[in-house]
BALOBA-1460 file (C-alpha; in Angstrom, 3 decimals):
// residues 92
<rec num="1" residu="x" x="69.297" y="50.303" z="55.563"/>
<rec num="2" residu="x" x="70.539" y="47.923" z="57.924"/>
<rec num="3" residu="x" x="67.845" y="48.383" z="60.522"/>
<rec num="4" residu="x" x="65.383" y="47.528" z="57.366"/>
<rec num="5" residu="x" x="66.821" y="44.244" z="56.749"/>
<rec num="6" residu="x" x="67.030" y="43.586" z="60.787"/>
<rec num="7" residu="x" x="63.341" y="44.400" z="60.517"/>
<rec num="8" residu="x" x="62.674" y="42.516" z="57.045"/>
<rec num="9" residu="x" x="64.501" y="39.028" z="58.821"/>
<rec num="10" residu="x" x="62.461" y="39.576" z="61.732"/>
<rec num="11" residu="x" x="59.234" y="39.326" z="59.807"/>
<rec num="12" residu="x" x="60.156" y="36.333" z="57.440"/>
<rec num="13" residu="x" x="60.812" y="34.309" z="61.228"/>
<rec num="14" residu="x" x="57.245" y="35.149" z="62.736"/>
<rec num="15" residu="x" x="56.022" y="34.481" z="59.349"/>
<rec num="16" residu="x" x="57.900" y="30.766" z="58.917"/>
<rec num="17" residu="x" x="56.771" y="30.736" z="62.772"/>
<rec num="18" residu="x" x="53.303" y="31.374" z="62.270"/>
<rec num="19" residu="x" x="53.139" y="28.804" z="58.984"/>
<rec num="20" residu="x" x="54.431" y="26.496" z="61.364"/>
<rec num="21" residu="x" x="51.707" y="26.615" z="63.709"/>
<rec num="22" residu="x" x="49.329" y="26.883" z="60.751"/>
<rec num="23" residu="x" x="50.261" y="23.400" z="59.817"/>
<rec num="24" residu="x" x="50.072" y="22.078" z="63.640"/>
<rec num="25" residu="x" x="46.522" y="23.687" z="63.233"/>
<rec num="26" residu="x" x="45.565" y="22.633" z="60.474"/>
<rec num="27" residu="x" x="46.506" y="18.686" z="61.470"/>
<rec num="28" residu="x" x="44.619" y="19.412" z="64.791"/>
<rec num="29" residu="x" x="41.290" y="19.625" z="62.483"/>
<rec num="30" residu="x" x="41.781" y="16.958" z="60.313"/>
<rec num="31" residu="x" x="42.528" y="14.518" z="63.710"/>
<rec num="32" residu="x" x="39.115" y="16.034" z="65.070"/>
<rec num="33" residu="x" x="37.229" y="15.791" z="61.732"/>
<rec num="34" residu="x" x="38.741" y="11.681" z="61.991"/>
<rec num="35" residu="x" x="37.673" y="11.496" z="65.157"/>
<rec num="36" residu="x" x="34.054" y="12.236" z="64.494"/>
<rec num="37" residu="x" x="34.131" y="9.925" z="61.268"/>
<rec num="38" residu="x" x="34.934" y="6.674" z="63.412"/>
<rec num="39" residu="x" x="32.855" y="7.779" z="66.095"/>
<rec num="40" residu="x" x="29.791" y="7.955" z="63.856"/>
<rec num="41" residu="x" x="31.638" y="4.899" z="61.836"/>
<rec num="42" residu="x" x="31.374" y="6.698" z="58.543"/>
<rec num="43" residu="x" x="34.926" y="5.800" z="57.674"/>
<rec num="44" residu="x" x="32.935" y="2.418" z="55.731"/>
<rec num="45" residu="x" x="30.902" y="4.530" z="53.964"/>
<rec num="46" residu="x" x="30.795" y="5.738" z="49.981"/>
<rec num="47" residu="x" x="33.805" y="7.785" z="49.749"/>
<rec num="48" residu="x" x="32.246" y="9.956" z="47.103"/>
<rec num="49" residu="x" x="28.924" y="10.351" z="48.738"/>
<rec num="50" residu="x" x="31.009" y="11.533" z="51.895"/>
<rec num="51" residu="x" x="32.382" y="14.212" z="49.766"/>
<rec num="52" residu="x" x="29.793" y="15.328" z="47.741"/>
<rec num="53" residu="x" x="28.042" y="16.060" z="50.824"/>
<rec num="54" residu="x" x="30.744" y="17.539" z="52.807"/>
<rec num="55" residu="x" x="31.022" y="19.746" z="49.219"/>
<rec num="56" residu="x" x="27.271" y="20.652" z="49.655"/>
<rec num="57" residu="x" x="27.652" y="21.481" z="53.502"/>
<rec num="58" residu="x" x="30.662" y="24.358" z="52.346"/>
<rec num="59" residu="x" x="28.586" y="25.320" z="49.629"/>
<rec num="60" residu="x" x="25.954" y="26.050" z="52.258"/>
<rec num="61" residu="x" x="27.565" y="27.589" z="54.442"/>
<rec num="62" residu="x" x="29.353" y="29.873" z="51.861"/>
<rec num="63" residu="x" x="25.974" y="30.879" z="50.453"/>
<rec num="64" residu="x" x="24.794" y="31.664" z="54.100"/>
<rec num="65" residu="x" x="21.675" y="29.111" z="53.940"/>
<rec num="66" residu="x" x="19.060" y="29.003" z="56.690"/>
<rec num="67" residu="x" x="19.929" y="25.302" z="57.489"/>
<rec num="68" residu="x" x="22.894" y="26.062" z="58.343"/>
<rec num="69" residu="x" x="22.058" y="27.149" z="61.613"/>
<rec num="70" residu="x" x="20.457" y="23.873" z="62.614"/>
<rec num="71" residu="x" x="23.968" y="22.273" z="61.571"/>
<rec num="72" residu="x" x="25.674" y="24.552" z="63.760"/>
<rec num="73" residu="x" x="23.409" y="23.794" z="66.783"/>
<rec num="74" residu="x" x="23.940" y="20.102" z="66.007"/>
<rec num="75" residu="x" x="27.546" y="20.582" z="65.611"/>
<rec num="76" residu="x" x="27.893" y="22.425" z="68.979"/>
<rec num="77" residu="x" x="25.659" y="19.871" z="70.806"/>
<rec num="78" residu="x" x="27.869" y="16.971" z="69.763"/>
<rec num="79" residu="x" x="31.631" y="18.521" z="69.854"/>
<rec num="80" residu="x" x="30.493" y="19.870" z="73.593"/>
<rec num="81" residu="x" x="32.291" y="18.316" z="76.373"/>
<rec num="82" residu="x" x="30.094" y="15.832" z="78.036"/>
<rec num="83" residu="x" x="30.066" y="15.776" z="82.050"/>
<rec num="84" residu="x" x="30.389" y="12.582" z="83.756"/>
<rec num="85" residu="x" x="27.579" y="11.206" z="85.809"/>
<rec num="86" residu="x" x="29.864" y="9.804" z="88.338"/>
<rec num="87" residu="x" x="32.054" y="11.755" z="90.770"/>
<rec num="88" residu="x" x="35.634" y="11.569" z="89.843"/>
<rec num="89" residu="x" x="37.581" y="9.903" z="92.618"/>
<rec num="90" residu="x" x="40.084" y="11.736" z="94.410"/>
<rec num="91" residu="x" x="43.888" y="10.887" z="94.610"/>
<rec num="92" residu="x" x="44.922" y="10.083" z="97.444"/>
């Protein structure tokens, strides 16, 4: 019985541990998803028109639409690292 609740406290730590990093996660997004708003300086636009089509973009994607893909390529083209023209000076 003992070893049970050894095993049962053991579980409710990885799972407080793991809801921890959920949250760290989770606020990693919503910085990116920020990020991409003032870089395409939507944070000045319609609130509401913002959601509604960030409610149609889920609704797509849930309902596995065809331009979808297109999003995704768009998506992956813009979050993808972008290599600098100019060598990167060494330290000396």
């Amino acid at each position: 019985m003992q070893n049970n609740l050894k095993r049962m406290q053991d579980i409710e730590l990885k799972i407080a541990s793991l809801k921890g990093e959920q949250i760290k996660i989770e606020q990693e997004l919503t910085n990116e998803l920020l990020v991409i708003l003032k870089k395409q300086q939507a944070l000045g636009l319609d609130f509401n028109s913002l959601v509604g089509g960030l409610l149609y973009v889920i609704d797509s994607i849930k309902a596995k639409s065809d331009v979808v893909e297109g999003w995704q390529q768009a998506g992956a083209k813009f979050c993808k690292p972008h290599k600098s023209k100019a060598p990167v000076p060494e330290m000396a």
